[in-house]
Residue, then its C-alpha position, 0 to 999 in steps of 0.5 A: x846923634x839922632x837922626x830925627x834930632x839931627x834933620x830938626x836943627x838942620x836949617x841951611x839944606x833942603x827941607x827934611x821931606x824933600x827928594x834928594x836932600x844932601x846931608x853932610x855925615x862925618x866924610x859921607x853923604x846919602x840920599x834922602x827920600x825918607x828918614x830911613x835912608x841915611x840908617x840904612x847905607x851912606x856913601x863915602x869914597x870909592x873905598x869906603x863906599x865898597x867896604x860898606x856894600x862888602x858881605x850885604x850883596x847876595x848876587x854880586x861879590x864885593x873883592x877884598x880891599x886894602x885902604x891907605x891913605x896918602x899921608x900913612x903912604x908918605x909915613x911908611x911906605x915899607x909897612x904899607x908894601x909888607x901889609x900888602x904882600x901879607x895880605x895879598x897873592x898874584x897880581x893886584x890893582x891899585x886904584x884911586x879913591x880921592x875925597x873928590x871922587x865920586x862926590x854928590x856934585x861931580x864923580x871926577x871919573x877917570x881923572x886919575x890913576x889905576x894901575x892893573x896887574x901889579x905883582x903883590x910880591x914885587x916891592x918895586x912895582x907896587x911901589x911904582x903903582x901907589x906913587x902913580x897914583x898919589x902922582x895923579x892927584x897931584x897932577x891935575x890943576x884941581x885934584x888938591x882939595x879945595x879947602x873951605x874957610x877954617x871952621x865950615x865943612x868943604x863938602x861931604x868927606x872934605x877936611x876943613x881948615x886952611x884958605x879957599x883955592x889952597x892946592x896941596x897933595x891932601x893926606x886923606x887922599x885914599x889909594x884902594x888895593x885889591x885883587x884882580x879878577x881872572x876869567x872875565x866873561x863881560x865887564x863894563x860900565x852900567x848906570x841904573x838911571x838915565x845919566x842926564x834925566x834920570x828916567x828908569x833905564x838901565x843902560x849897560x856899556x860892556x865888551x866880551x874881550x875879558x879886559x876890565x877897563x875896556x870900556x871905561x878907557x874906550x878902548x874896546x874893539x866892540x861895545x855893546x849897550x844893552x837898554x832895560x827898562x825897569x818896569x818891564x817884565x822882560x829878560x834878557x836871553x844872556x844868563x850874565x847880563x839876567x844876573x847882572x840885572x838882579x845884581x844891579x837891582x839888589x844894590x839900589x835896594x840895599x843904597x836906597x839909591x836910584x841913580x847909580x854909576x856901577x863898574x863891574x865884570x861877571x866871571x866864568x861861572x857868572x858870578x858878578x863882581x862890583x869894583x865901584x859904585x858910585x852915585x850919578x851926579x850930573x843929575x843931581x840938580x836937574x829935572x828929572x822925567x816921571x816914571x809914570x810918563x815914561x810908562x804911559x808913553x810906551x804903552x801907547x807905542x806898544x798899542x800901536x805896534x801891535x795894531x800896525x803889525x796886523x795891517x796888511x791892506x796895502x803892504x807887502x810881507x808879514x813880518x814887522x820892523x821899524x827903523x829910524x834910518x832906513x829909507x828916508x833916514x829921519x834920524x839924519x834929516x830931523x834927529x832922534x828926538x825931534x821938535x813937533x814944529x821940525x817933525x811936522x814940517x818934515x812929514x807935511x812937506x815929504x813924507x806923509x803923502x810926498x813919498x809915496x807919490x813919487x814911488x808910485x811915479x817911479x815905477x814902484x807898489x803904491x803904499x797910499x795912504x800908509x805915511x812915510x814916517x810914525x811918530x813913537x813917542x816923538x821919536x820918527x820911525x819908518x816903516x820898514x814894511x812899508x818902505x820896502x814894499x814901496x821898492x818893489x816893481x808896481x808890475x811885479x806879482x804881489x805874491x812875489x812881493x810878498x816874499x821879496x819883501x818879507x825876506x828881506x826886512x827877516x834879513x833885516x831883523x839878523x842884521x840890524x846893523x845895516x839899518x842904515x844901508x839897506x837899500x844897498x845891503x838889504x832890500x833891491x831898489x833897482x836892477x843892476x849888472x849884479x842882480x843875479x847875486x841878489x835872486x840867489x838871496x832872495x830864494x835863500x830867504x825864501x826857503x830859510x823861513x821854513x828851515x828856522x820855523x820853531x829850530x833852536x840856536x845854540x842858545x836856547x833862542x829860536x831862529x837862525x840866530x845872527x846878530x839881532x835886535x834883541x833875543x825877543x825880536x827874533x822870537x817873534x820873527x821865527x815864532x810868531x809867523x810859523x811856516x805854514x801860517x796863510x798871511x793875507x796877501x799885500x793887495x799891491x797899488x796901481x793899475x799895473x800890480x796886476x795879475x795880468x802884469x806879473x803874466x806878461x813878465x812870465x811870459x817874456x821870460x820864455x820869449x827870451x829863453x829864460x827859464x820858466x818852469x813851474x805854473x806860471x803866475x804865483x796865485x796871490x798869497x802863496x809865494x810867502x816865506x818858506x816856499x820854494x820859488x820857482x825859475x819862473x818866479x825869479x825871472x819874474x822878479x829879474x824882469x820887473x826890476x829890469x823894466x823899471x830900471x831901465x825906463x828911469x835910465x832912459x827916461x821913459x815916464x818921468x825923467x831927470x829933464x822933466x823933473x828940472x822943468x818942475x823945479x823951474x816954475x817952483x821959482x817962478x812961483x816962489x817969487x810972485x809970493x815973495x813980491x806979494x808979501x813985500x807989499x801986503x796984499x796976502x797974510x803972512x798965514x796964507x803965503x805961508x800956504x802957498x809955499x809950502x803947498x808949491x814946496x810939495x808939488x813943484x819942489x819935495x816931489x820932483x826932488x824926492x824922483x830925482x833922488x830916487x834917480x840918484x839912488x839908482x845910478x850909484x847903484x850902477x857905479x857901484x856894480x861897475x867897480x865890482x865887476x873890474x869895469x871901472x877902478x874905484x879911482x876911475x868912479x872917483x874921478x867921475x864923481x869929482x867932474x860933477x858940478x854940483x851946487x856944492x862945489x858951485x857953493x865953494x867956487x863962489x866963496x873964492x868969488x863972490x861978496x858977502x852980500x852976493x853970497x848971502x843972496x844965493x846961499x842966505x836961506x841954506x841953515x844947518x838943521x834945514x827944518x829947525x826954526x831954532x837954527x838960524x839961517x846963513x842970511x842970519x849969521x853969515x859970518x858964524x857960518x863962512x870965514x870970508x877971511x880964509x877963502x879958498x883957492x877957486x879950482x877948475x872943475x875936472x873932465x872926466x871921458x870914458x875910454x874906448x876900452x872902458x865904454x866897450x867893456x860896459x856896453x857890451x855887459x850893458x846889452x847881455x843884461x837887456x839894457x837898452x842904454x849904453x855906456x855914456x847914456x849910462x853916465x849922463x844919467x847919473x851925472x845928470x841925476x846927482x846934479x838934479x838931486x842937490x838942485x832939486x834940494x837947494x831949491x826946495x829948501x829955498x821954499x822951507x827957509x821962507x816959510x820958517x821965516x814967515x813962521x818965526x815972524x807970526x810967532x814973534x807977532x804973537x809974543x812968542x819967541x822961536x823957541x816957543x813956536x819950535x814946540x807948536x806944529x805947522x798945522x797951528x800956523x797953517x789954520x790962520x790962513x783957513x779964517x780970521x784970528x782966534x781971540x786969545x791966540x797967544x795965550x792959547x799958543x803959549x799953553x800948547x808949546x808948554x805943555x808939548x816942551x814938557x812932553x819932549x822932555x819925557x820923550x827925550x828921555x825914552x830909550x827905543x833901539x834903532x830898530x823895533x820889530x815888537x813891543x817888547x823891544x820898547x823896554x829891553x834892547x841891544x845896541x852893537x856899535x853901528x857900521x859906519x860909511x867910509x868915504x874915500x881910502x885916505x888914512x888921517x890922524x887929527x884933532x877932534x873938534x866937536x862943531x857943537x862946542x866949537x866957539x870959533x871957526x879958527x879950530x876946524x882947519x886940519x881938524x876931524x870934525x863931528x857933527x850929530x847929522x849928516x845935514x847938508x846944511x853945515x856944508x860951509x865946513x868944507x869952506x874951512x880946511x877940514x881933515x875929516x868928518x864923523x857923524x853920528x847918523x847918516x847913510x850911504x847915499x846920504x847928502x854929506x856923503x856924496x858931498x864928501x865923496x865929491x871933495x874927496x873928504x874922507x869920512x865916517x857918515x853914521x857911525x853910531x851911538x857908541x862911537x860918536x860918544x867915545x869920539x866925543x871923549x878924545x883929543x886925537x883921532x885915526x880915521x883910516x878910511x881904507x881899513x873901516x877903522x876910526x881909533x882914539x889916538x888922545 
């Protein structure tokens, strides 16, 4: 039949022209974007569809196959097993290739068998394997095919015949034979489109074991994700995964077909063998993302990369990252890609003027006016230059910052893995009793950006090598900013960044017998990357880091008491605005302001310097185990003795009615800045299981013994701290309970002002989740003047067209870790570090808390749940084993949290975990060992 004469008499599809339109063909279907299509390829069963590509691919190799058919296999099995040992040596894989496989609608992957390394001589055995096989169609509830009425097609490759819902082993049925493959160098799992928006990605999943089913059974010690965006001109520094690109490529040319699910493995010699190809179906009714968006998009990104990478006016160092879970870890607080009106809030309340405020307030460089965090195609990126130059001592030489923090964020380029811990693996935020190990470091960073100027790794790529973002990340790391390049100086901030502040800590060095050779202060400019510190030098950093952390623990400037105060009188305030607005004399829109401006100054800001304490005294505690001063058991005890708002959380549970707990904990909502996420006043009973209180315990004592404290105060004082053993503990007990108070108090402003917020949308017509896509600055400007006329529809326009913009955002790809534009369009993603809480070993059911339809699953379960969002703290209301999170840090919220109940937990596991956690019934978090395995 013609083709052209075929689409003319078609009259129940889709219109000849239209993108996407599914042809039935004789047990085969195509996509059609023109009329040319269907002539040039037609997909059909995995087999078929092999046997098809077989001898047309010039960069790939397409193996040789034998196809039976279920019912020839049930005819005659002994000629079936003679044709194969006829047609084949050594060892084979028999695979599945059922009609309901790899259809236009649904790709049933890994719903049956295959069977690897099955002997071709060995009758037995390859018996064994067919029978497996044809055993695995019929062992799912829905692997029969579904027959249609007698007479119509039951879809593409479908038989017709019998009645609707008939289950029986179908005849047609194919198994697929063939031989394996040897000498594996990667293999994997690589889509040519984005699996649920079809954006121009190519996103390939493998591991370098040598297995071939590796990842596709989630079994891998290590997967890799390399992102390649199909516009760019870029390739990757891997000869096998640049041919696995052109191989990739030459396929959608030869299909006509974008979006494409393909397996495959490159051999030694790189040459790249194809074991399936099938079309992605999840897509295949949704909206797809315009390519062009998606450019334009990262074009805008990369403009500003390369403008913010030449801005030095206030930073410390030369070189350039941004990362999503550093420092504030947005990723964590807000998600990847999240919504203007939860980005927005965030940065008015803390980051855009907040963070840096209570940096400078805590002793540290100014980074004013510099935000916290950028948005990159709505994605939140903190500016890791910024960040770590804000973790410098305000009195330290900006000289000396300069080369503290350009090696520290190089270190961070070779390691990106540690993106989420680098104050802890990376970057120095405070003095401790270690702080000797991290000036070695950071002299050996220092004199390293000499020894890699313009040096080769074995690979061809420049550079010390390691494990990096991308090869291109490190080129512009080593190659960009050669050794001997004068940079302009970070200018510092503050009164105290001072030449003059630098001399004095220079000075005190030799009045306390330290080292102090060399010329005494670092002129600015000259202690960058590649120069040789001097012993004055580093006793210069040793004593301003030593200053700053000693007067934080001994409260000299602000401190944990005076921070509390602060807080106070945010309460104070919160209920004259309430009181007000219960009887109308001030609008909505201006209560709305005064809570999020009293959110800033008496709540953000004194959170965000008590957090900092926070920090600084895990810091210590940390230290204190790995000189043998306290056992881990012993710090564990101690944490567990802290009251904190969580535990009060759980006590009160065993005590308190629902309405006095929805009085107390009513504005507390998972996702704290999602006006989407209802609050637990809202939905207290999805929340918390009255039913399944706990059993109020006793909170611990925790005292030092005579021995502990000796030991510890007397390292204290050889260090030249001016604080003791117990001041020490105080500190931290002190400053971890002001930090949750701090955030349960501020967050007590944010739930009112979202609540106000989803109370002025709804007067405009708008529902909550049309208000998600507005920013606060919309709502804010009502209190700045009277009311537009045409608001609502003005509103209603602006949140259409930002919906539409989250959609193409939501679609883009950006790596964890960006240090040039060239990361926006091809990048590798290493299976994240995650933080292990506790030493417990578990093996347990996964539930996913997103899926979750009943609180009735999560006792004794291994939770996931996407952030480490304070906000799902009722969770530990429920008997949980464990928790996983996809993102988090180590010093996150949920990680003291779990810390606090001895919960064990892996806080920011990464991309490539959670999914393959996502996929499992059966889970083994071992803690201990820094091992999450699927059991089921």
């Amino acid at each position: 039949m013609k083709q052209n004469t075929w689409l003319s008499c078609r009259t129940d599809g889709p219109q000849r022209n239209s993108p996407g339109a599914i042809v039935d063909f004789e047990g085969a279907w195509a996509e059609l974007d023109n009329e040319q299509d269907l002539a040039r390829f037609r997909f059909g069963t995995k087999a078929e569809t092999l046997q098809r590509l077989r001898g047309r691919l010039k960069g790939a190799r397409v193996l040789p196959q034998l196809t039976v058919r279920v019912g020839q296999w049930r005819a005659d099995p002994d000629r079936v097993v003679a044709d194969i040992a006829e047609r084949f040596s050594g060892s084979l894989v028999v695979r599945s290739s059922a009609l309901n496989e790899d259809t236009a609608t649904a790709s049933l992957a890994g719903s049956y068998e295959s069977v690897l390394d099955v002997p071709a001589g060995d009758r037995d055995a390859v018996t064994s394997a067919i029978e497996s096989v044809c055993a695995s169609y019929a062992g799912r509830g829905d692997a029969g095919v579904e027959r249609s009425e007698p007479g119509r097609s039951a879809g593409p490759g479908r038989p017709v015949g019998t009645t609707v819902g008939e289950r029986a082993e179908d005849p047609a049925n194919q198994v697929l034979i063939q031989p394996m493959v040897s000498d594996v160098v990667l293999s994997g799992v690589a889509f040519t489109a984005d699996l649920e928006t079809g954006a121009p990605y190519y996103t390939i999943n493998y591991d370098t074991s040598g297995s071939t089913e590796s990842v596709t059974s989630g079994t891998a010690a290590v997967h890799r994700t390399l992102v390649f965006h199909k516009a760019s001109a870029e390739r990757p520094a891997d000869a096998h995964l640049a041919a696995l690109l052109d191989a990739l490529s030459e396929i959608e040319a030869e299909t006509g077909f974008s979006s494409l699910d393909v397996e495959f493995a490159v051999v030694r010699g790189g040459e790249v063998v194809i074991f399936q190809v099938r079309p992605i179906a999840a897509h295949k009714n949704q909206l797809r993302v315009s390519a062009r968006d998606v450019e334009r998009e990262l074009a805008h990104v990369a403009r500003y990369l390369e403008f913010d990478a030449a801005d030095s006016t206030v930073l410390s160092g030369r070189s350039c990252a941004w990362g999503i879970m550093p420092d504030w870890n947005p990723a964590e607080i807000i998600g990847v890609n999240p919504r203007p009106l939860s980005f927005s809030l965030y940065r008015h309340i803390i980051t855009d003027e907040v963070w840096g405020r209570s940096r400078e307030q805590c002793g540290y460089r100014a980074t004013r006016p510099r935000p916290g965090i950028v948005d990159f195609a709505g994605k939140p990126y903190v500016d890791v230059r910024m960040s770590f130059t804000s973790f410098t001592p305000a009195a330290l030489d900006p000289a000396l910052a300069n080369t503290v923090v350009d090696g520290a964020v190089r270190y961070l380029l070779d390691h990106p893995e540690l993106h989420d811990k680098v104050e802890f693996a990376v970057m120095p935020t405070a003095f401790d009793l270690d702080f000797d190990a991290f000036l070695k470091e950071v002299r050996r960073r220092a004199g390293e950006g000499v020894c890699n100027a313009g040096r080769a790794d074995e690979g061809g790529r420049p550079g010390k090598g390691g494990r990096s973002v991308t090869a291109a990340a490190r080129t512009r790391v080593d190659e960009g900013h050669p050794a001997d390049e004068e940079g302009p100086p970070g200018t510092g901030g503050g009164a105290d960044s001072s030449g003059d502040a630098s001399g004095a800590t220079h000075a005190r060095a030799k009045e306390e017998g330290r080292s102090a050779q060399g010329d005494g202060p670092v002129s600015p400019g000259s202690a960058l990357s590649g120069t040789v510190l001097t012993d004055a030098d580093i006793d210069a950093i040793r004593f301003a880091y030593r200053d700053l952390t000693d007067a934080i623990i001994a409260g000299r400037g602000i401190s944990v008491e005076g921070e509390l105060r602060r807080i106070d009188r945010l309460s104070e305030r919160r209920e004259r605005v309430v009181a007000a607005l219960g009887v109308g004399s001030v609008s909505p829109a201006a209560g709305l302001a005064v809570l999020l401006d009293d959110c800033r100054e008496f709540g953000t800001l004194p959170f965000s310097n008590l957090a900092r304490f926070a920090f600084v005294g895990i810091i210590q505690l940390r230290v204190l185990v790995r000189r043998g001063l306290l056992s881990p058991e012993r710090v564990d005890a101690f944490l567990a003795s802290i009251r904190t708002v969580a535990k009060e959380f759980v006590h009160d549970l065993a005590t308190l009615d629902r309405d006095a707990l929805v009085r107390r904990y009513g504005h507390l909502r998972p996702g704290t800045y999602d006006i989407t996420s209802p609050a637990y006043h809202e939905a207290f009973d999805r929340y918390v299981d009255l039913s399944r209180r706990p059993e109020p315990d006793a909170l611990p004592s925790f005292v030092l013994t005579d021995a502990e404290r000796t030991v510890i105060d007397r390292e204290l004082l050889a260090a030249g701290f001016s604080v003791d053993a117990d001041a020490l503990l105080a500190f931290v007990r002190a400053a971890v309970q002001g930090r949750e108070l701090g955030k349960f108090e501020f967050s007590r402003n944010l739930s009112l002002a979202i609540d106000l917020i989803a109370a002025i949308a709804e007067r405009e017509g708008l529902t909550r989740d049309e208000a998600s896509f507005l920013s606060v600055d919309d709502f804010l400007a009502l209190a700045g003047g009277s009311r537009p006329s045409g608001l609502s529809s003005l509103w209603r326009s602006i949140s259409e067209r930002k919906r539409r913009r989250h959609l193409v955002t939501s679609a883009i790809k950006l790596p964890p870790v960006i240090t040039s534009p060239r990361d926006l369009s091809l990048f590798e993603i290493v299976d994240e570090i995650p933080n292990f809480i506790t030493r417990k070993v578990l093996t347990a059911p996964v539930v996913d808390l997103i899926d979750a339809t009943d609180t009735d699953a999560l006792p004794g379960a291994l939770v996931l749940i996407e952030n480490a969002d304070p906000g799902y703290d009722w969770i530990f209301s429920h008997g949980i084993a464990g928790l996983v999170t996809r993102f988090g840090g180590a010093n996150s919220h949920m990680t003291i949290r779990c810390a606090e109940f001895e919960i064990p937990a892996a806080i920011g596991c990464g991309e490539a975990i959670y999914e393959r956690l996502l996929r499992a019934q059966v889970a083994r978090l071992d803690c201990d060992g820094k091992r999450i395995e699927v059991v089921r």
